[in-house]
C-alpha positions as CSV (number, residue, x, y, z in Angstrom):
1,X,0.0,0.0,0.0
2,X,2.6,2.5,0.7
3,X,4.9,1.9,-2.8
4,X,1.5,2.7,-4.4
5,X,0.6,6.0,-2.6
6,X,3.8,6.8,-3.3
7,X,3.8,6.0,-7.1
8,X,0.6,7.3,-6.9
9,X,2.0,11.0,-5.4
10,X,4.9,10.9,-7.6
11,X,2.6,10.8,-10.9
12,X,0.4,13.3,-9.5
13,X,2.7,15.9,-8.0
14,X,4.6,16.5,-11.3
15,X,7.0,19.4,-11.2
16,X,4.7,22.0,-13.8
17,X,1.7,21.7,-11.4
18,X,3.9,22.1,-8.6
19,X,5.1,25.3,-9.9
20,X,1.9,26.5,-10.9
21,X,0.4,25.4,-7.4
22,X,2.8,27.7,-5.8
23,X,2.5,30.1,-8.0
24,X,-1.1,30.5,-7.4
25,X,-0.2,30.7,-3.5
26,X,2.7,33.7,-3.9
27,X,0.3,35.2,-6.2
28,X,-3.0,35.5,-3.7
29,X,-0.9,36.1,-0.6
30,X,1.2,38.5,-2.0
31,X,-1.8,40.5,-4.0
32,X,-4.1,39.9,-0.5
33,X,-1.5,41.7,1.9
34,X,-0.6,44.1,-0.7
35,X,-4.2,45.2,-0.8
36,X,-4.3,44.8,2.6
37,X,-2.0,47.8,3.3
38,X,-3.6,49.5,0.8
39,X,-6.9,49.8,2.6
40,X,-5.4,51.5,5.4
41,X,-4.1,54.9,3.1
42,X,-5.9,57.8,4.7
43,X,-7.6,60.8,2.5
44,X,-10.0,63.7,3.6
45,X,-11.9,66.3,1.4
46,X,-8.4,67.9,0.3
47,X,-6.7,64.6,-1.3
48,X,-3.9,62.4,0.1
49,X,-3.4,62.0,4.2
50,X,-1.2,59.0,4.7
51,X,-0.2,56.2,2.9
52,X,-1.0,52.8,4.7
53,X,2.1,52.0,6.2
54,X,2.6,55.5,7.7
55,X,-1.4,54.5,9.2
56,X,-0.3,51.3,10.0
57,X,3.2,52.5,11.8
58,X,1.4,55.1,13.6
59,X,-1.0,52.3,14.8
60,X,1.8,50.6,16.2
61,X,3.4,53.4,18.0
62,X,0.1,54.6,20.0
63,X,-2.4,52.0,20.2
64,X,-1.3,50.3,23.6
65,X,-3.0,48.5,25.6
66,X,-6.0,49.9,27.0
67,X,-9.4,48.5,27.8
68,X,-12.1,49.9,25.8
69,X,-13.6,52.5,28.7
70,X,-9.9,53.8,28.4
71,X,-9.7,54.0,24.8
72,X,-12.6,56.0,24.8
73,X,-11.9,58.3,27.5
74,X,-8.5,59.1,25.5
75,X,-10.2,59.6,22.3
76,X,-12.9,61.8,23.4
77,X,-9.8,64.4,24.8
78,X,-8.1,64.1,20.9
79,X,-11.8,64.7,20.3
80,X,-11.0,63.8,16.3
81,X,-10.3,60.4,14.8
82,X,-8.0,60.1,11.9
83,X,-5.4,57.0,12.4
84,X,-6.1,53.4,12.4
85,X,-6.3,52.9,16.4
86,X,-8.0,55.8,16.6
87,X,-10.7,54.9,13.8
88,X,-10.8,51.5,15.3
89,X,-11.8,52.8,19.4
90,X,-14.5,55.3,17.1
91,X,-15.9,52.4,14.8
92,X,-16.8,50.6,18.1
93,X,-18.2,53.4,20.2
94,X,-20.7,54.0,16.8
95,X,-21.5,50.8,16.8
96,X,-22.4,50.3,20.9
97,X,-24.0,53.6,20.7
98,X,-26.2,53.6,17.4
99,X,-24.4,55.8,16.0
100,X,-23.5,58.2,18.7
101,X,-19.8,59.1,18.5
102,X,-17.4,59.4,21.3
103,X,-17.6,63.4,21.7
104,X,-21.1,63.0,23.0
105,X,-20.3,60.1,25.5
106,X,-21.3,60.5,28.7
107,X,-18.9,59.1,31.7
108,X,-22.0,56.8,32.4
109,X,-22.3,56.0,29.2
110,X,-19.1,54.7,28.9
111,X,-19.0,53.0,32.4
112,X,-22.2,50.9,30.6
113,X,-20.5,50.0,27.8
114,X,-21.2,46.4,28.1
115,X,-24.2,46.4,29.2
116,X,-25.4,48.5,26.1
117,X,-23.9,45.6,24.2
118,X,-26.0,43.1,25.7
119,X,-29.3,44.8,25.6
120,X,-28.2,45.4,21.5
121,X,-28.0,41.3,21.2
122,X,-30.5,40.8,23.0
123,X,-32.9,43.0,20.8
124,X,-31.7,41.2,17.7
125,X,-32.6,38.0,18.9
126,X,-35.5,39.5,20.1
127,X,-36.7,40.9,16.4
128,X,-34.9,38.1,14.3
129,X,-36.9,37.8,11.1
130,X,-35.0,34.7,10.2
131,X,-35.2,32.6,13.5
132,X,-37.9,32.4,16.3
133,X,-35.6,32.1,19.0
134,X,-37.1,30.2,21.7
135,X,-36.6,31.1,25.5
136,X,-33.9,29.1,25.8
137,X,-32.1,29.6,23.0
138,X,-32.4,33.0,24.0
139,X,-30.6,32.0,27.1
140,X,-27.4,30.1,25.8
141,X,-26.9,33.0,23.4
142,X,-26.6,35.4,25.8
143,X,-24.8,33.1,28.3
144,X,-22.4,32.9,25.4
145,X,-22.6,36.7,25.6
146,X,-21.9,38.0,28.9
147,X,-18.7,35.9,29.4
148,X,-17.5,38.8,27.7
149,X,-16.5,41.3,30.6
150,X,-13.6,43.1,29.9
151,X,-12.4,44.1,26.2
152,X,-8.8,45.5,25.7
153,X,-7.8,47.2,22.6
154,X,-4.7,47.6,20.8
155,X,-2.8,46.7,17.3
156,X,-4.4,43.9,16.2
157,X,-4.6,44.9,12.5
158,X,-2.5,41.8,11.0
159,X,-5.1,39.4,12.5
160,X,-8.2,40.8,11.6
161,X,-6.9,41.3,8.1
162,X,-5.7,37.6,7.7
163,X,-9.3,36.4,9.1
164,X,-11.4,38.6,6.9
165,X,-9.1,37.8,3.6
166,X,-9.0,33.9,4.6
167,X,-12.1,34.1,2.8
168,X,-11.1,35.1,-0.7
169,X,-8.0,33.3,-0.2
170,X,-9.1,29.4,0.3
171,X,-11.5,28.8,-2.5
172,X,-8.7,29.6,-5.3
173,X,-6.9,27.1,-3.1
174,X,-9.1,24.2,-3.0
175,X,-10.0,24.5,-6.3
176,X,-6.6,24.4,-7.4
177,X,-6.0,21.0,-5.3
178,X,-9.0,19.6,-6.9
179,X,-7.6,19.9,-10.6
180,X,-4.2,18.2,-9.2
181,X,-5.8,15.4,-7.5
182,X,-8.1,14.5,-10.4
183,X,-6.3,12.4,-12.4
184,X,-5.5,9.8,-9.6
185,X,-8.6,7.4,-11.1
186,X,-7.3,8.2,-15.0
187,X,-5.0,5.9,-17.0
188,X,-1.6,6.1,-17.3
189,X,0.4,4.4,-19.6
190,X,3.9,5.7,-18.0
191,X,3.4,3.8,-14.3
192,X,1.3,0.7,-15.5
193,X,0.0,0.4,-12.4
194,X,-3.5,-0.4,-13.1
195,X,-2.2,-3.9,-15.0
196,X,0.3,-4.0,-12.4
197,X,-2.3,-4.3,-9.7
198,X,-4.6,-6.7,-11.9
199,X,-1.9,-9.2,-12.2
200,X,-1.7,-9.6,-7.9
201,X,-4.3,-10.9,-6.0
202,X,-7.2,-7.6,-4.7
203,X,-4.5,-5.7,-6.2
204,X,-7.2,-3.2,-7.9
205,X,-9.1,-3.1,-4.4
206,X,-5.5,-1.9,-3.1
207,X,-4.8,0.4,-5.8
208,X,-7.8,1.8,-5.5
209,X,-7.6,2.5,-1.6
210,X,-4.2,3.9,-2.5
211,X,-5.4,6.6,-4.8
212,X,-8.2,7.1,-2.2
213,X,-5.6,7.7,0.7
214,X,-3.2,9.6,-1.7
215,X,-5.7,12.6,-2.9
216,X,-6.4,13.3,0.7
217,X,-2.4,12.8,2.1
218,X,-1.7,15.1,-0.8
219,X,-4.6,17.3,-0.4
220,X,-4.2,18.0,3.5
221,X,0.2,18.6,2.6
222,X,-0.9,21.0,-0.2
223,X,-3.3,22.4,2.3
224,X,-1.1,23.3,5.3
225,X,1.9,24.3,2.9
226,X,-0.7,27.3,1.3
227,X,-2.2,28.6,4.8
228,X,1.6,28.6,6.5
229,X,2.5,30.8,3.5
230,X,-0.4,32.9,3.6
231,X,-0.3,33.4,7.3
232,X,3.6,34.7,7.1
233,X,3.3,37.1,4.2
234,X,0.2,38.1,5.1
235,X,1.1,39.0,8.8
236,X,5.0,40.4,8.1
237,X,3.7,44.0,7.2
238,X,1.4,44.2,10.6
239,X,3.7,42.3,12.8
240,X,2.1,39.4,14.8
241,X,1.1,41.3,18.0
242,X,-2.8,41.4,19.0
243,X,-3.4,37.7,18.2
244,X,-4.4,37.5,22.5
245,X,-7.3,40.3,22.1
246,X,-10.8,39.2,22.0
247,X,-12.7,39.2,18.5
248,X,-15.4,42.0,20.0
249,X,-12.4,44.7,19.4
250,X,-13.1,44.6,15.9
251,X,-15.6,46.4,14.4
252,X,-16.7,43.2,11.9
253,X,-17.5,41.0,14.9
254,X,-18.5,43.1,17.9
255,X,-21.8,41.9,18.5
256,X,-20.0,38.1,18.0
257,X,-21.2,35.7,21.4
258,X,-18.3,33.8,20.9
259,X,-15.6,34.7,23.1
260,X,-12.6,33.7,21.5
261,X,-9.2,36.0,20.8
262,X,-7.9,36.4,17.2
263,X,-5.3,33.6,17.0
264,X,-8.3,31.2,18.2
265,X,-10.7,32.7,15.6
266,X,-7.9,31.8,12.9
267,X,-7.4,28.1,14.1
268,X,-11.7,27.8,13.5
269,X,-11.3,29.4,10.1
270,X,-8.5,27.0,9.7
271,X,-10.3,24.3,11.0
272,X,-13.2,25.2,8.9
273,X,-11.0,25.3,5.7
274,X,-9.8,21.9,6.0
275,X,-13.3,20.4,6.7
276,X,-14.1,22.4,3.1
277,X,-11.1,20.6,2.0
278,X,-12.0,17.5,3.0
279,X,-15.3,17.7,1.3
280,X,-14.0,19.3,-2.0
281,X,-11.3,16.0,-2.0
282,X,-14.4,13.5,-1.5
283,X,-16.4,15.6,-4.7
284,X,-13.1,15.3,-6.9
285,X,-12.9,11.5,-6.2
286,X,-16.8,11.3,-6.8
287,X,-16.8,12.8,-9.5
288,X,-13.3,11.5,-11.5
289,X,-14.1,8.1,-11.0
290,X,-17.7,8.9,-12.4
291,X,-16.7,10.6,-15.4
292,X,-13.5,8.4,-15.5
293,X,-12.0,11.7,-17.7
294,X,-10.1,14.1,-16.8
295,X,-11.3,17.3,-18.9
296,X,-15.2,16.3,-18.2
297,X,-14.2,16.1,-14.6
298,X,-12.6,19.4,-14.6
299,X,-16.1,21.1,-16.2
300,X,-18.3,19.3,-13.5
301,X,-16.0,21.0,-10.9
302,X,-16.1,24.4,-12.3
303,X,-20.0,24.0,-12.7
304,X,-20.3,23.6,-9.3
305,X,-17.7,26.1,-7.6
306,X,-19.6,28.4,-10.4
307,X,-22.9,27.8,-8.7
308,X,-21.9,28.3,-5.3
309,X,-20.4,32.0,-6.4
310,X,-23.7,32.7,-8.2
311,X,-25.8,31.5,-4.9
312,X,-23.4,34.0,-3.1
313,X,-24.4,37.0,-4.9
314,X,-27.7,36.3,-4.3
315,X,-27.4,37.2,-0.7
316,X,-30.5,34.9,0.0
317,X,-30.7,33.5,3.9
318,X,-33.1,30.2,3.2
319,X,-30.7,29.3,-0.1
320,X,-27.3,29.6,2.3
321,X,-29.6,28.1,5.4
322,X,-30.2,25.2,3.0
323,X,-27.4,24.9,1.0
324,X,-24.6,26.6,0.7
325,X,-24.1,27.0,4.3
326,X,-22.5,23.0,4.0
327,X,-20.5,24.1,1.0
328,X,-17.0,24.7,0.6
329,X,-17.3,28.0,-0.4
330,X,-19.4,29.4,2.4
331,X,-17.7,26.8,5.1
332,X,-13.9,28.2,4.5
333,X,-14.2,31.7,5.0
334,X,-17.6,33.4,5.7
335,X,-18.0,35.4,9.0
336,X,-21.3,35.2,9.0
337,X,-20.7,32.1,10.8
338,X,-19.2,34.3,13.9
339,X,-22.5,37.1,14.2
340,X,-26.0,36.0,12.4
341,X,-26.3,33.5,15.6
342,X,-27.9,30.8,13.3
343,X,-28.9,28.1,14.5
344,X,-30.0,24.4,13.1
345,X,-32.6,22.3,15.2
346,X,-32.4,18.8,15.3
347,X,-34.0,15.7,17.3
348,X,-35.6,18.5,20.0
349,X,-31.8,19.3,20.2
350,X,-30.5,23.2,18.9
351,X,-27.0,23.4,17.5
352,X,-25.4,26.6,16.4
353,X,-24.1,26.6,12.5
354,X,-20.7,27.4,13.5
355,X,-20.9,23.5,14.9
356,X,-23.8,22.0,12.7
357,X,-22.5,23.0,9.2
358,X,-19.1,21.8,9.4
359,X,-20.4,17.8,11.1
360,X,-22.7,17.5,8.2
361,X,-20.2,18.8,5.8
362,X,-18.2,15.6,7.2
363,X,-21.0,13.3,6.8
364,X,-21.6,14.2,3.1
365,X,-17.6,14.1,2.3
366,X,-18.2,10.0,3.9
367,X,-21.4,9.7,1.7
368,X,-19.4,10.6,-1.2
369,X,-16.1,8.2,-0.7
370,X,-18.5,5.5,0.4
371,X,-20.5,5.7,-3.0
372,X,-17.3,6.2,-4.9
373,X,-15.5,2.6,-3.3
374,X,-19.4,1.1,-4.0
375,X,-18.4,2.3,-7.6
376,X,-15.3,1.2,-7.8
377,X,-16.2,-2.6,-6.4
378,X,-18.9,-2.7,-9.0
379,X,-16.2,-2.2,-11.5
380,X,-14.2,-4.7,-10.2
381,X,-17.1,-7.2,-9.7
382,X,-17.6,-6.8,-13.3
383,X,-13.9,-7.5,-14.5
384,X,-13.9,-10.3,-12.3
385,X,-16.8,-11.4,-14.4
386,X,-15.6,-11.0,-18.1
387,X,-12.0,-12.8,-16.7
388,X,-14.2,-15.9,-15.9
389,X,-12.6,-18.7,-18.4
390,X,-9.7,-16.7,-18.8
391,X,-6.3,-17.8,-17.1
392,X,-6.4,-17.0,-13.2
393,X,-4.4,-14.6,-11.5
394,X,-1.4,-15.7,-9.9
């Protein structure tokens, strides 16, 4: 089993696809920091401020360390906004506040600053058009919620940018390992290995398990390689401090119940990403030994990963409750995991669909290996039928 996963690797992992593999990764994690900085250039009504690294370096020189009733306190005595860690203390105050900024701030305003955030989740559980939330549910949401008691802010810039671009980032990625593993269940005259295993006893059986255990060995390597290299050129132009501060200090997930810090909120998204994985390798082997060709393989798979991006633009909550929620695309990068509090009922049981969508996205990847190897035995049951008469098999 192991000489064929590794013939198996070796006619896969040829050096052109290689190349272009990490290619694709220098590319998008290059272009995704780049843009990155970008964001943060600063302009007003006359033109040009700052560029982003001046934001960014100025960000790092004054942020601190300061819980948020601090931050707030400071800002209101600059009494104007302008750099990142200045924006960022403003963004939140807006957002606790409806839209009050932190000028108008009273002292007991600010002293209530988390308990204005709980009354603001627990009015939009309260007028949830998507979910009637029972009592209870009600209750473990907000359980979730208040074990938030303390919120420091300070440069954290690298690691929110890295988990809100993880999103863009892994889809290109997958899709790129699907086109390399597909044509582990083609021929190929070169390694002989399919008349190779036909001439040993359940040699295709073994063959077959090999190619099985090869696309996701390969996969998962190809996997880890991409996100180490994303996560390093990504985070060298913020610098890796902030990965200890809660989520709530960013603006995208304030109103978040789960009370986790940065560097935990990357291991989910990781974690996340190679569940999609997972599932995308189980589809590829699905579908190659289906079509048992490698070009009308390739157009199923782009159907599909077209599909998902067209149910994404169309912003539609039942077609994502549904559907797309258990997808790859949705499943590797979409924050809406982290703040819509959605939730899946099941056997009088309620499970949230940061933990739902991912265990059924596990159970579909076993459905699909299981009916691929039911595929594959019937193939084999049926050359084992036309080589009746013929000599046996030593």
């Amino acid at each position: 089993m192991k000489s064929m996963v590794r013939v198996e690797s070796k006619r896969i992992l040829k050096t052109e696809l290689l190349m272009f593999f990490f290619a694709v990764v220098l590319i998008l994690s290059v272009s995704s920091s780049y843009q990155a900085v970008k964001s943060y250039e600063l302009w007003d009504r006359d033109g040009f401020v700052a560029s982003g690294w001046e934001n960014l370096k100025h960000g790092k020189e004054n942020a601190g360390n300061r819980s948020i009733e601090e931050a707030i306190v400071m800002l209101k005595n600059i009494r104007e906004a302008v750099y990142v860690d200045e924006m960022n203390i403003e963004k939140l105050a807006v957002l606790n506040f409806s839209d009050m900024e932190t000028g108008s701030l009273s002292d007991e305003e600010i002293n209530a600053f988390f308990e204005n955030r709980l009354r603001t989740i627990k009015r939009r559980l309260d007028e949830s058009s998507n979910f009637n939330y029972t009592e209870r549910e009600k209750e473990m949401f907000m359980g979730k919620a208040e074990e938030l008691t303390g919120l420091r802010v300070g440069f954290a810039e690298g690691w929110k940018t890295l988990n809100r671009d993880m999103g863009s980032f892994m889809p290109f990625i997958l899709i790129t390992i699907s086109i390399i593993i597909m044509p582990l269940f083609a021929e190929d005259a070169q390694t002989k290995m399919k008349e190779l295993s036909q001439s040993t006893k359940n040699g295709k059986k073994r063959l077959d398990l090999a190619r099985i255990a090869t696309a996701f060995g390969v996969g998962s390597v190809l996997y880890f390689v991409a996100v180490i290299f994303y996560f390093f050129v990504e985070m060298i132009p913020f610098g890796f401090s902030g990965g200890g501060e809660y989520i709530q200090s960013s603006e995208d997930t304030f109103f978040s119940v789960f009370h986790i810090t940065y560097a935990e909120q990357f291991a989910w998204n990781c974690s996340r990403g190679y569940i999609a994985l997972i599932f995308v390798i189980s589809m590829t082997i699905l579908i190659s030994v289906l079509m048992e060709r490698i070009m009308a393989g390739i157009v199923v798979v782009s159907f599909y990963w077209i599909l998902l991006l067209i149910m994404e633009k169309m912003i539609s909550f039942e077609v994502n409750h549904v559907f797309a929620n258990f997808m790859p695309l949705r499943l590797s990068g979409s924050k809406d995991f982290y703040i819509h509090n959605e939730i899946y009922r099941f056997a009088g049981k309620t499970f949230h669909a940061m933990v739902w969508c991912p265990a059924v996205a596990v159970v579909l990847s076993a459905f699909m290996v299981g009916i691929a190897l039911w595929w594959l035995r019937g193939k084999r049951v049926g050359v084992n039928v036309l080589c009746i008469g013929c000599q046996p098999c030593e």
